[in-house]
C-alpha positions as CSV (number, residue, x, y, z in Angstrom):
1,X,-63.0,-32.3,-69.4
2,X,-62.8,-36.2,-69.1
3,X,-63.6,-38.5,-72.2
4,X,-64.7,-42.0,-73.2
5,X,-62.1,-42.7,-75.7
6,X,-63.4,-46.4,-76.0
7,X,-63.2,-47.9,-79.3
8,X,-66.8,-47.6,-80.7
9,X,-67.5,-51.2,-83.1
10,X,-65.7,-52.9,-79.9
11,X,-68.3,-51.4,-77.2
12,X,-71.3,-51.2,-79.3
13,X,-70.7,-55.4,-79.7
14,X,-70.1,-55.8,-75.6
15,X,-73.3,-53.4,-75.3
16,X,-75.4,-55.0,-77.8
17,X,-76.4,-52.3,-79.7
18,X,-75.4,-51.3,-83.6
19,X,-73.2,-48.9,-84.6
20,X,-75.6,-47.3,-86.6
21,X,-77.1,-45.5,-83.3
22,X,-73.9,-43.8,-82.7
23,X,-73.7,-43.0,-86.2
24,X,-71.5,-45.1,-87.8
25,X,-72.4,-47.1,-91.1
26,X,-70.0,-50.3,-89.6
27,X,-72.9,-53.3,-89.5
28,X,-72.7,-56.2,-87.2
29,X,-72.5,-59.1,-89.1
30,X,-71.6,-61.4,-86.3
31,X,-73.2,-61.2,-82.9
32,X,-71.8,-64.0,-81.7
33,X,-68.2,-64.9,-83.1
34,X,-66.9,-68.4,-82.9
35,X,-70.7,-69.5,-81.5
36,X,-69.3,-68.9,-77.6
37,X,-71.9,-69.6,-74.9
38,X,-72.6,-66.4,-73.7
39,X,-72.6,-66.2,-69.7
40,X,-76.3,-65.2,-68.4
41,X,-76.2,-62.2,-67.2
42,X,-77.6,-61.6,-63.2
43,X,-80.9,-59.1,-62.9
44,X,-78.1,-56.6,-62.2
45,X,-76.0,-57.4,-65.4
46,X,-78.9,-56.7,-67.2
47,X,-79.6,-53.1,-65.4
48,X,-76.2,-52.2,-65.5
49,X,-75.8,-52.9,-69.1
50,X,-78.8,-50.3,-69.8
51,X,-77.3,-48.0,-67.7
52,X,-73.9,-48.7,-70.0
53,X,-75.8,-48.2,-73.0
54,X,-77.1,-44.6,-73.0
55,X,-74.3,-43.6,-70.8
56,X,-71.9,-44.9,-74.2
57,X,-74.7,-43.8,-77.4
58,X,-74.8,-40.1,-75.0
59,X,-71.3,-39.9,-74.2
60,X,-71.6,-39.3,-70.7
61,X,-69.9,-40.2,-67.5
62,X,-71.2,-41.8,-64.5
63,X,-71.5,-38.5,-61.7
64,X,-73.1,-36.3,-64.9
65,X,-75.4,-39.5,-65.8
66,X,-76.2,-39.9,-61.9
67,X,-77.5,-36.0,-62.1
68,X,-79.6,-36.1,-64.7
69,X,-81.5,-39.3,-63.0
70,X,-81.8,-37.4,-60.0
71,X,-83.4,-34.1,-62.1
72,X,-85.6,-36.8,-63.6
73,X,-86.9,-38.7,-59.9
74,X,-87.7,-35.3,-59.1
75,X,-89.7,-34.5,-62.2
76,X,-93.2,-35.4,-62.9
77,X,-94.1,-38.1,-65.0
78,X,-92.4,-41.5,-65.5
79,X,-88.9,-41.3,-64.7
80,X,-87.4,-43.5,-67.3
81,X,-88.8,-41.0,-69.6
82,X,-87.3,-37.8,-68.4
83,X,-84.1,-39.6,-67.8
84,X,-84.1,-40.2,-71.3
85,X,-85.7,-36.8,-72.5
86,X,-83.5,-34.8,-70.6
87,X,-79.9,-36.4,-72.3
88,X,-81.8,-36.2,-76.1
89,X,-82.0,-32.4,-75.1
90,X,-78.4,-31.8,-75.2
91,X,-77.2,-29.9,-77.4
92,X,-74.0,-32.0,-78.7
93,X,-77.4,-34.3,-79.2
94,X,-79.0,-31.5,-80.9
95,X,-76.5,-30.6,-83.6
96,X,-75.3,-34.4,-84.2
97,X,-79.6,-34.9,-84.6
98,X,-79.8,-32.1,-86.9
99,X,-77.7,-33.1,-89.6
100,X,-74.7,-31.2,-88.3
101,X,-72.3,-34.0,-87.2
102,X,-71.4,-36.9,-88.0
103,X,-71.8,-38.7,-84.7
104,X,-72.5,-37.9,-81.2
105,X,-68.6,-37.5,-80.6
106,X,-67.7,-35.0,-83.5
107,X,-71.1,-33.0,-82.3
108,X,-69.6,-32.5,-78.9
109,X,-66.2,-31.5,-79.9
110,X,-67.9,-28.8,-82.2
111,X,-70.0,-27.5,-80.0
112,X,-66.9,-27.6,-77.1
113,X,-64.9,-25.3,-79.6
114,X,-68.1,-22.8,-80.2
115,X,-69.0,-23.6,-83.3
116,X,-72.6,-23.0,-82.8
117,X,-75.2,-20.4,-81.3
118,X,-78.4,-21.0,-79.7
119,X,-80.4,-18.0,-80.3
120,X,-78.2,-15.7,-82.1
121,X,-75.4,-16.5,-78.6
122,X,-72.4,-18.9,-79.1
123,X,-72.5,-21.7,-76.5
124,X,-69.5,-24.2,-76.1
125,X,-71.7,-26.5,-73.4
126,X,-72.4,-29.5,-74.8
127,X,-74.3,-30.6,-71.9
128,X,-76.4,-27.4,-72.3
129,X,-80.2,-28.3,-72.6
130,X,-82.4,-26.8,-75.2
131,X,-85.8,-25.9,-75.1
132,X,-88.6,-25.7,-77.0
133,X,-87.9,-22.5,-79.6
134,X,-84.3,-22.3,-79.1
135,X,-82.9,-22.0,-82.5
136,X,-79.5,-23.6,-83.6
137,X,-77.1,-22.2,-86.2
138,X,-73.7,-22.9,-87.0
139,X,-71.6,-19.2,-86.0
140,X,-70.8,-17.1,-88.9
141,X,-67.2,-17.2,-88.5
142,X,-67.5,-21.0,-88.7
143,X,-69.2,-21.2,-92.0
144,X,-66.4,-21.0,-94.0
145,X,-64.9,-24.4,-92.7
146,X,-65.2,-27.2,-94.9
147,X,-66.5,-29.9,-92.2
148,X,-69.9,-27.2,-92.2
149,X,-69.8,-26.2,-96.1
150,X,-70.2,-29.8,-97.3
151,X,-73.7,-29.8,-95.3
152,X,-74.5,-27.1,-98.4
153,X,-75.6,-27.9,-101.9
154,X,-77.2,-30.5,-104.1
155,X,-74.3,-33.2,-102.9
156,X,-74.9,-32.4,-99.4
157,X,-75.8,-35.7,-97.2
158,X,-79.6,-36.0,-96.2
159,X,-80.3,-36.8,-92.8
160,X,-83.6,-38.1,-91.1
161,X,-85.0,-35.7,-88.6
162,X,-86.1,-36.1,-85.6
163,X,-90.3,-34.9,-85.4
164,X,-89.6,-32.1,-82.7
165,X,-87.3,-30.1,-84.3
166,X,-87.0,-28.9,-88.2
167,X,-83.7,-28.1,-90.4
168,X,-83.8,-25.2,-92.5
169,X,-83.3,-25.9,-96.3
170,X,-80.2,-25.9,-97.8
171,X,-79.1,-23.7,-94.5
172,X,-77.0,-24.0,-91.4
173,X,-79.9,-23.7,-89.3
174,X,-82.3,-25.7,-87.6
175,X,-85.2,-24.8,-84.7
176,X,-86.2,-27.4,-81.5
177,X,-89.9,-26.9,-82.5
178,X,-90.6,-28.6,-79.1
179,X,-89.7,-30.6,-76.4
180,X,-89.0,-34.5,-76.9
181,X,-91.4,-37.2,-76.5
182,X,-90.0,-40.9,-75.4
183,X,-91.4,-42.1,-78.4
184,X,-89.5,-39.6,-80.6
185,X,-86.1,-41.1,-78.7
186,X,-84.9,-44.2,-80.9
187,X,-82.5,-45.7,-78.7
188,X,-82.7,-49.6,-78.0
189,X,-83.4,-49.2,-74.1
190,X,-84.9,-50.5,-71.7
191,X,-84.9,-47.2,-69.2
192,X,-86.8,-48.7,-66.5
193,X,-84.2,-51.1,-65.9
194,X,-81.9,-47.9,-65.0
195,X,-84.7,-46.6,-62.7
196,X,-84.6,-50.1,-60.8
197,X,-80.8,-50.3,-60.2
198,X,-80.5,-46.8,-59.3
199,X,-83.7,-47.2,-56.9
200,X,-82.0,-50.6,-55.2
């Protein structure tokens, strides 16, 4: 399976965005080092560079990303917004939203090695897309593994989340109470920049 191995401070700084969306505490201090005139960017620049940023927060490549804005032209409604809806309802997504991962990245390699089960079934898809009553758990046989036992207990981390799904207490369980709205999705984008290059 191919992977973005970028370094993440150095890409959220060329993309503009904080490392705080893809889960890291790193601040940017700086946002323009050395006071550097910054090259204008063409009408394209800009488009591209929102394209660039979900396909980096998501951690998707560019034939997977091109697939899911084709499922989304087809769709009804805006298509900005299913774009958008429709990479929030992956499940690497998922788990990282529920509390369960660190960040985006760690989310997909614990789902790739079947860590979790969507409705009592293990699924090692990270692409997989949930749906309104799916219920996520971390597998029994994975609960004994430190990275899911720390999310236990009165020093466990507290995580913010997301309106459309809910976390079971003190439990490695969580349930995609339903479907995603755009405004639920946080991300700094502009998505209908992405539906005018790829409509060029």
């Amino acid at each position: 399976m191919a992977k973005n191995m970028q370094p993440i401070a150095k890409r959220c700084k060329a993309l503009g965005i904080s490392p705080a969306v893809m889960g890291y505490a790193k601040k940017e201090t700086n946002r323009n080092p050395g006071g550097q005139m910054r090259k204008k960017k063409s009408e394209y620049g800009i488009q591209l560079n929102e394209k660039q940023k979900v396909k980096f927060i998501y951690g998707i490549l560019e034939k997977q990303f091109h697939a899911y804005y084709e499922a989304a032209a087809k769709t009804p409604g805006k298509t900005g917004d299913n774009l958008l809806i429709a990479v929030e309802r992956r499940l690497d997504n998922v788990v990282y939203r529920m509390g369960f991962a660190m960040t985006r990245r760690q989310a997909r390699q614990l789902v790739s090695h079947a860590h979790f089960t969507v409705n009592g079934r293990k699924v090692d898809i990270p692409s997989y897309q949930v749906k309104a009553g799916d219920v996520i758990e971390v597998a029994e046989s994975s609960r004994s593994s430190e990275i899911f036992k720390r999310l236990l207990g009165q020093d466990a981390p507290v995580f913010l989340i997301p309106a459309w799904m809910e976390r079971e207490k003190n439990a490695l369980k969580g349930t995609v109470t339903r479907l995603p709205a755009r405004e639920d999705i946080d991300v700094p984008v502009e998505e209908h920049l992405i539906v005018e290059l790829y409509s060029k």
